[in-house]
C-alpha positions as CSV (number, residue, x, y, z in Angstrom):
1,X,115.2,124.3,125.3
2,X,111.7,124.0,123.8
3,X,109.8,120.6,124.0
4,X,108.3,120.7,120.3
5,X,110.2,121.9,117.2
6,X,107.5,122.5,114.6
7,X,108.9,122.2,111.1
8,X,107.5,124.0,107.9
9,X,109.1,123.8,104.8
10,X,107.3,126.7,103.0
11,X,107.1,127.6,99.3
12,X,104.6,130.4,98.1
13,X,101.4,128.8,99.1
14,X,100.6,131.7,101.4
15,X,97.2,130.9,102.1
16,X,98.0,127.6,102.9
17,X,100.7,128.1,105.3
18,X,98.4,130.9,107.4
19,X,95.7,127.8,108.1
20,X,99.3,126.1,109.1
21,X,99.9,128.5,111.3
22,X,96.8,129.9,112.6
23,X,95.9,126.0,113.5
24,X,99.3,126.5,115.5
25,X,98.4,129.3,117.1
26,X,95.4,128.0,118.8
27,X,97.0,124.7,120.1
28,X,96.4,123.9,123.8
29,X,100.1,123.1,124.1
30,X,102.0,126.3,124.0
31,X,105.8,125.0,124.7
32,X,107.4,125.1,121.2
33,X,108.9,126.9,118.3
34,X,107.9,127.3,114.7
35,X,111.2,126.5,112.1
36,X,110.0,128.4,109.0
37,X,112.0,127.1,105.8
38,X,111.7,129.4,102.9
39,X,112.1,128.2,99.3
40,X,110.2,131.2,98.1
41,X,111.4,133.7,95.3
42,X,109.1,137.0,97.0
43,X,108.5,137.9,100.0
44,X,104.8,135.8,100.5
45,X,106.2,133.6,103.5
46,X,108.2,136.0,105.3
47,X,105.1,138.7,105.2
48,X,103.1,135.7,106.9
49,X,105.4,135.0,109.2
50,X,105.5,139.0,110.5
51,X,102.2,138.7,110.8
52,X,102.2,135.6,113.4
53,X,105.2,136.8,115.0
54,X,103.3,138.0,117.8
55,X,101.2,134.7,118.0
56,X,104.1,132.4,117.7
57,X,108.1,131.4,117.9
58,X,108.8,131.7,114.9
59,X,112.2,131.4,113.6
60,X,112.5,132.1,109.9
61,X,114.9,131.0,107.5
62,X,115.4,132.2,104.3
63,X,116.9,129.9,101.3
64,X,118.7,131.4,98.6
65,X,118.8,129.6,96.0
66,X,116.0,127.7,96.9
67,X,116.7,124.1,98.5
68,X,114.0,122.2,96.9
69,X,112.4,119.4,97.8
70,X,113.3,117.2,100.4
71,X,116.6,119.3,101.5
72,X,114.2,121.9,102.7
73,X,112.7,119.6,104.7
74,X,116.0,118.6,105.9
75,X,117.3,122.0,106.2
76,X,114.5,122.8,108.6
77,X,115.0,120.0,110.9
78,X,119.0,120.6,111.5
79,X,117.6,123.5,113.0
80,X,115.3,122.5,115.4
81,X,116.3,122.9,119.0
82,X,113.2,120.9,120.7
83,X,113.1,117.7,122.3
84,X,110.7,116.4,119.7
85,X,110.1,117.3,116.2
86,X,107.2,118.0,114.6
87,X,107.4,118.0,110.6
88,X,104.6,119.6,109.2
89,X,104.0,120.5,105.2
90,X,102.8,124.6,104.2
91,X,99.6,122.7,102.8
92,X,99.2,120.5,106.2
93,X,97.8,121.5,109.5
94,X,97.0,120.2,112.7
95,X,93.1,119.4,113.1
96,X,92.5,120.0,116.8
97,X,93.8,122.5,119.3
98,X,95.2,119.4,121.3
99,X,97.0,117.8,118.5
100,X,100.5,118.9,119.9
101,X,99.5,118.0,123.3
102,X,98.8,114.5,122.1
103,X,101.6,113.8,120.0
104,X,104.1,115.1,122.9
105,X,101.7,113.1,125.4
106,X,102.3,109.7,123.2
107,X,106.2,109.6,123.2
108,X,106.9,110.9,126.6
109,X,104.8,108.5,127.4
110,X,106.8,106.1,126.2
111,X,110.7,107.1,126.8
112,X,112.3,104.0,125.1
113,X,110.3,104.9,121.0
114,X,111.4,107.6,119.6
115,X,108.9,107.6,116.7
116,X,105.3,107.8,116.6
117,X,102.6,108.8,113.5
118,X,98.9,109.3,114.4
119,X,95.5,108.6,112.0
120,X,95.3,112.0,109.7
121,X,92.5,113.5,107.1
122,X,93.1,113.6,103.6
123,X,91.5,116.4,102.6
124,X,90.7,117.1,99.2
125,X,91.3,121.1,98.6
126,X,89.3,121.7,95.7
127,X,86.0,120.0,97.1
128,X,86.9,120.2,100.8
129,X,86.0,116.4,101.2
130,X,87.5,114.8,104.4
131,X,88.9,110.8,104.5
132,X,90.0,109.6,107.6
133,X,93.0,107.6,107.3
134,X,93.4,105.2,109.9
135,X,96.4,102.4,110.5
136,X,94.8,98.9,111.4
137,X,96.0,96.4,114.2
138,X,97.0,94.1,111.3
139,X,99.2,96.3,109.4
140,X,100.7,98.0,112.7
141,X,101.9,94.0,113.2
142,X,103.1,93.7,109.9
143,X,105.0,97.0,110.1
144,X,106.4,95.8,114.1
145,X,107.6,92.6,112.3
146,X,108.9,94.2,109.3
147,X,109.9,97.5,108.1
148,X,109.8,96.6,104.6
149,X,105.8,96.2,104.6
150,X,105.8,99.4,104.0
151,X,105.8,98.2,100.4
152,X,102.1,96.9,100.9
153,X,101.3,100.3,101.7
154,X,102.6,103.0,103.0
155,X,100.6,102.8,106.2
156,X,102.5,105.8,108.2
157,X,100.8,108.5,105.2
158,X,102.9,111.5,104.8
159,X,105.4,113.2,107.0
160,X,103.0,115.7,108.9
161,X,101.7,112.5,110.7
162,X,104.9,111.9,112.0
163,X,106.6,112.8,115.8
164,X,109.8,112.1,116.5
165,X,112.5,113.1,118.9
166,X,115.3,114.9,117.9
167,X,117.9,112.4,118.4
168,X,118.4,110.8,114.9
169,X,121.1,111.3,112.3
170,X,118.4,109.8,110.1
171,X,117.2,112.4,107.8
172,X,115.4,112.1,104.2
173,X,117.6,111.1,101.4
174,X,117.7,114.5,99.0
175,X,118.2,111.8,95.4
176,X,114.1,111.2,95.8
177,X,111.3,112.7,95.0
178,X,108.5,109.6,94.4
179,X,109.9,107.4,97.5
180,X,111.6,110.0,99.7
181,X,109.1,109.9,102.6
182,X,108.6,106.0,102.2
183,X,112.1,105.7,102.6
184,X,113.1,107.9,105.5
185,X,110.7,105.9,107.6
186,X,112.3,102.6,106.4
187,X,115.9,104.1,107.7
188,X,114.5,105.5,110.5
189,X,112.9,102.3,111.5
190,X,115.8,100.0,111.1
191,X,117.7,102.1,113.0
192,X,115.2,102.1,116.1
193,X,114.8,98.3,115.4
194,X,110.7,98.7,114.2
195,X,110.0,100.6,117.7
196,X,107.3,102.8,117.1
197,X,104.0,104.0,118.6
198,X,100.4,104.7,117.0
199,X,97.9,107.2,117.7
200,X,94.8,106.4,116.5
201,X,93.1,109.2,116.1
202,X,93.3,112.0,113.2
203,X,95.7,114.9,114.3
204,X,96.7,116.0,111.1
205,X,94.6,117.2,108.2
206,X,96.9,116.1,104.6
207,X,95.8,119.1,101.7
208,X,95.7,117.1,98.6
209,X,96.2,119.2,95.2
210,X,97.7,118.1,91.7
211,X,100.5,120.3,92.3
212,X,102.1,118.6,95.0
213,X,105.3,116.6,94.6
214,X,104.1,113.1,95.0
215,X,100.7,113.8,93.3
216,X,102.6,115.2,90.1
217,X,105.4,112.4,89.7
218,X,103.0,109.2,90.8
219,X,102.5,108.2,86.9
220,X,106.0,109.6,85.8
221,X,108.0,106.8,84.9
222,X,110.6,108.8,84.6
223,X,110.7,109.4,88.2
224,X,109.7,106.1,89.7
225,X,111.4,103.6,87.7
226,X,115.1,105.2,88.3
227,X,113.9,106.3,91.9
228,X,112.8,102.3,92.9
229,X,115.9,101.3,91.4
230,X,118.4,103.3,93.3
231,X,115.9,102.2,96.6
232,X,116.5,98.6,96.0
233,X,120.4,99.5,95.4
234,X,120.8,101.5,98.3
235,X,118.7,98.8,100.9
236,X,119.8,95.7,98.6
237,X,119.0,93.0,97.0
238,X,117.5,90.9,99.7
239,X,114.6,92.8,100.3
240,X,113.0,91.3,97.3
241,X,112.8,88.0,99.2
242,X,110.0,90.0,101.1
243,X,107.1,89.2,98.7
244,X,105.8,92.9,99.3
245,X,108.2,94.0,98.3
246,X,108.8,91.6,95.2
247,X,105.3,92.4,94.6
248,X,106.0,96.3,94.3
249,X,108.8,95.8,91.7
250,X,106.7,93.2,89.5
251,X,103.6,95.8,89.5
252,X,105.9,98.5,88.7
253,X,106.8,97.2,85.6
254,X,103.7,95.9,85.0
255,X,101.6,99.1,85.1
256,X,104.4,101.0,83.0
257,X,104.3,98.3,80.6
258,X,108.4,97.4,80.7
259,X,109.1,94.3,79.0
260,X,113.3,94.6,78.6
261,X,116.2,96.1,79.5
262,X,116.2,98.6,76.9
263,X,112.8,100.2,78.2
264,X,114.0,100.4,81.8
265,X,117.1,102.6,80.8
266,X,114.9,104.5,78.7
267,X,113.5,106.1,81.8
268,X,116.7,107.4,82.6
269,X,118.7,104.4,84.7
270,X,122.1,104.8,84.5
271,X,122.6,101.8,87.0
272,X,123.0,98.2,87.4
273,X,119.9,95.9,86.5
274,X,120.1,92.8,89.2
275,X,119.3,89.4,87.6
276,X,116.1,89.4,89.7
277,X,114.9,92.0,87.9
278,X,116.2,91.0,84.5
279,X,114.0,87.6,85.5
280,X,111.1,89.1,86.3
281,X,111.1,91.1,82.8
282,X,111.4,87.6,81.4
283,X,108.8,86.5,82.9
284,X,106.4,89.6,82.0
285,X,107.3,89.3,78.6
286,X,106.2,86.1,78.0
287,X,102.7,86.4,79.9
288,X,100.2,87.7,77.1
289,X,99.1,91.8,78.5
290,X,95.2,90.8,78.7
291,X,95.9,88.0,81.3
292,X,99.1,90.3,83.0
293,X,96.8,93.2,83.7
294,X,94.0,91.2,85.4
295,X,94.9,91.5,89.0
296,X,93.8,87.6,90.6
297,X,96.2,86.3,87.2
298,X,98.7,88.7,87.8
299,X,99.1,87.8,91.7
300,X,99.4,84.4,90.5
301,X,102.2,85.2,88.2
302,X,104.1,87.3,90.6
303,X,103.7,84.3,93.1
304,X,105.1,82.3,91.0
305,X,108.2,84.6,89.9
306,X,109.0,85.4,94.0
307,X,109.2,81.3,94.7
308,X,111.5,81.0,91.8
309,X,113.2,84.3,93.2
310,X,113.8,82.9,96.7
């Protein structure tokens, strides 16, 4: 058995995935295997892949139809036979030659987590501009005390800052799109009970283009008012007496400008509408938009709304 299973899901971006790959080729650690998942319609990922084939384990597998987003992701990881899993994105890749050996150093390290994420780059592909991203000793407290903080901010980032073992049934939930990554990490941390360790130090550059998933659906209402909905079905009702996440729901509807009941279905909800959220379009309503959209007024007002709510 391997230690690392490196995870790519892969569609087309060919020069992409060969900085994903040649970044892979050149790590110090050398004990692991590459799980290529290809969504592609030509032949782009497989002819990168026989190019590397020499360089690295790669085992290649080809979808068709194509899985799409996040069952490829998904799909790749059911097939990893490593210890530890490493998820990493076509557009992704690692930013040092140690960054496997530091990521397998943190959980065996510690045998009793099973989940660790480390600081990352965003990197901004059209101007080549680098952001560290770094987690702070405040929000890894609020995430230890609860998972749901998440709805602050998601202060993991994205799934190629993740390292897991490969010992969870927890995988990301194919229905989303907007929230999938978000809410993996909320599963996966309930299941481990918040157990997690941070690496603070960037091992992981994040390519950031328009054409990526979450980039493209971020101001869709269409996607994120039926997506948050099913989220607070599927995790329940309770979570909005967290006032994170109470606050997420009330900006939500805030910033898309949803004022009844009749605008949320619009979007293409098909479900149940709880009360609290019926209340809190209530509330919206009545607030005049100048004073709603001005953010120390509108913290106010959502305070308000959650101690009523609880």
């Amino acid at each position: 058995m391997v230690k690392i299973s490196v995870c790519i899901p892969a569609y087309k971006n060919a020069v992409f995935l060969k900085r994903n790959l040649g970044a892979l080729a050149t790590q110090t650690f050398k004990d692991f295997e590459v799980i290529l998942s290809d969504d592609s319609p030509d032949s782009s990922v497989l002819d990168i892949a026989e190019e590397y084939k020499n360089l690295l384990h790669i085992v290649y597998l080809k979808n068709d139809p194509a899985k799409g987003t996040p069952a490829n992701w998904n799909y790749a990881m059911q097939h990893a036979r490593g210890e530890y899993i490493k998820l990493i994105h076509d557009d992704d890749w690692l930013s040092s030659d140690d960054s496997l050996q530091q990521y397998y150093y943190c959980l065996e390290a510690n045998p009793g987590v099973d989940f660790c994420f480390s600081a990352f780059y965003n990197v901004h592909l059209v101007s080549g501009k680098m952001d560290p991203v770094f987690c702070s000793s405040f929000h890894r407290w609020l995430l230890k005390r609860n998972r749901y903080s998440l709805f602050k901010r998601n202060f993991i980032g994205p799934p190629s800052a993740v390292f897991q073992r490969n010992n969870s049934s927890v995988f990301y939930d194919e229905r989303l799109k907007w929230l999938v990554d978000f809410e993996g990490y909320i599963r996966f941390l309930g299941k481990h009970k918040s157990s997690f360790v941070y690496l603070d130090r960037c091992l992981v550059n994040i390519g950031l283009g328009e054409e990526q998933v979450t980039q493209t659906t971020k101001t869709v209402k269409e996607v994120v008012i039926p997506e948050s909905l099913y989220f607070l079905h599927k995790h329940g009702i309770a979570i909005l007496k967290n006032v994170w996440v109470y606050d997420y729901y009330w900006r939500m509807l805030r910033n898309f400008s949803l004022k009844n009941i009749e605008a949320v279905e619009a979007t293409g909800w098909e479900g149940e509408i709880d009360a609290s959220i019926k209340k809190m379009l209530l509330l919206q309503k009545k607030i005049p938009r100048l004073l709603l959209v001005f953010g120390p007024l509108s913290k106010i007002f959502m305070l308000v709304g959650y101690l009523r709510n609880r």
